[in-house]
N, C-alpha and C positions, 0 to 999 in steps of 0.2 A: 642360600646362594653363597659359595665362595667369594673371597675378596680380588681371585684374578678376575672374575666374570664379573665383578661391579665394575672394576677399572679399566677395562675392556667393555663396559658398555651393555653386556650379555645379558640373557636369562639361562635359566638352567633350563631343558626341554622339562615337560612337563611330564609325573611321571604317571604308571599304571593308576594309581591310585590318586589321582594328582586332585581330587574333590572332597580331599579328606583330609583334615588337619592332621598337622605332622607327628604326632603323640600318637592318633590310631593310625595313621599310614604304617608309624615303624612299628606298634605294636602287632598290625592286623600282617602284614609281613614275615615278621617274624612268628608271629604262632600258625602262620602257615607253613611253614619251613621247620618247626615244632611238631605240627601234625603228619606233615610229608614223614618228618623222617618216625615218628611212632607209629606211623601206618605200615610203615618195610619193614620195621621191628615185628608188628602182630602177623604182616604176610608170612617173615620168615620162620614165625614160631609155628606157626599153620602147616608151613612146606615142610616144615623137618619135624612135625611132629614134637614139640615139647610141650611138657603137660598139658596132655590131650582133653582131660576130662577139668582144665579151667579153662572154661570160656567166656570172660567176663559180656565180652557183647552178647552173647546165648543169654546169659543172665540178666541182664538189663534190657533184652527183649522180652523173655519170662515174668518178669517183674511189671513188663507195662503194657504184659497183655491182663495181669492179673489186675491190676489197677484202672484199665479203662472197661475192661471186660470184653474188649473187640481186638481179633486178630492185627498184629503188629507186623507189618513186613521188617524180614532181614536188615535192610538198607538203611531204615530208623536209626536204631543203637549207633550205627558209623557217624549217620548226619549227625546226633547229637554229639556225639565224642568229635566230630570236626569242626561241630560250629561251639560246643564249649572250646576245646584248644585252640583255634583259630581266632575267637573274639573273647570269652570271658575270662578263661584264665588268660592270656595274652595283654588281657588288657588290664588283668589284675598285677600284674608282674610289670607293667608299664609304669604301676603309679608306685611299686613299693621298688623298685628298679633304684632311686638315688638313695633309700634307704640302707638298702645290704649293701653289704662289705666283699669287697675285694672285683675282680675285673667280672665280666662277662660270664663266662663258665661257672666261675667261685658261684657268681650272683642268680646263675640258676639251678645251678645243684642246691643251694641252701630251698628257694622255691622247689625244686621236684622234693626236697622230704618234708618240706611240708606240705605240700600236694599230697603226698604219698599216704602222711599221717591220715590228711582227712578223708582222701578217699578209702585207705584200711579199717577207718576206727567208723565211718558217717556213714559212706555209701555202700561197702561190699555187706554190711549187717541189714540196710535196708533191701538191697539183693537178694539177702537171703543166705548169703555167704558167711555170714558169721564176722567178727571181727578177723581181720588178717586173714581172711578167706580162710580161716580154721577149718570151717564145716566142710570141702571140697573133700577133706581126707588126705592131703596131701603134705602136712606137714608142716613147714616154713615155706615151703617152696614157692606154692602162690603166692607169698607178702614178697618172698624175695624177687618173684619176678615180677610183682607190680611198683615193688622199688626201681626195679633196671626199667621197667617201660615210663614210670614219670621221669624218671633221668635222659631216659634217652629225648624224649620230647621237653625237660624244661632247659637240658643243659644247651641243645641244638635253640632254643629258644634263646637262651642266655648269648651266645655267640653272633648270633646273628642279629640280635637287638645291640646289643653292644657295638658291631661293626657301625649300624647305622648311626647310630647315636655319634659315636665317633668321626663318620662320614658327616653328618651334620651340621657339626660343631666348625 
């Protein structure tokens, strides 16, 4: 609550999320708005065609059909890549948020290459992908663009945790 609206008498209206302590409210916010925008990143790579033969959500359905050994719908891989970015990295970046250095943006680009790291070296080899999605055949390319998609969602993440945080205060 601001200090016009104490002295004024006020409350603040109460918000979307108003049932949630303020740590996950801002956290759960902004890695929705993290995901929003990695999700226009993967639509666009989709509509224009850019390396057509990485398809990490393809892969990470692959992977958990092979693992439960029962058909996986499409729609899985999204919901998990929305509710990991929307709540656990979100809210890992919440608690290491006063830790890194420098404002908002700085504080999630340093989280996307680490994100980046573990998902290169931890999860694309458990995929199947090899480290740095090597095995895809394409190069660098794949690492490069799963660097610009943790960037696109930690840095929009970092900006808009930031705002709040600052709206807060």
């Amino acid at each position: 609550m601001n200090s016009l609206a104490i002295c004024e008498g006020r409350r603040k209206p109460p918000t979307l999320l108003w049932f949630l302590p303020m740590t996950i409210r801002k956290a759960a916010i902004a890695g929705l708005c993290g995901s929003v925008t990695h999700s226009l990143l993967m639509f666009a790579k989709a509509e224009l065609g850019i390396l057509d033969s990485f398809q990490p959500y393809q892969s990470l359905q692959m992977a958990l059909i092979d693992w439960t050994g029962n058909y996986v719908h499409p729609v899985v891989p999204w919901l998990i890549s929305y509710l990991n970015g929307s709540t656990l990295a979100s809210f890992a970046f919440a608690r290491l948020h006063r830790h890194l250095p420098g404002n908002g943006p700085v504080k999630g680009f340093i989280s996307g290459v680490l994100g980046w790291l573990v998902m290169d070296l931890v999860f694309f080899p458990l995929l199947g992908l090899g480290p740095f999605a090597i095995q895809v055949g394409l190069g660098l390319r794949p690492a490069l663009f799963s660097l610009f998609m943790m960037l696109t969602y930690s840095v929009a993440l970092g900006i808009v945790y930031g705002m709040i945080e600052a709206e807060s205060r």
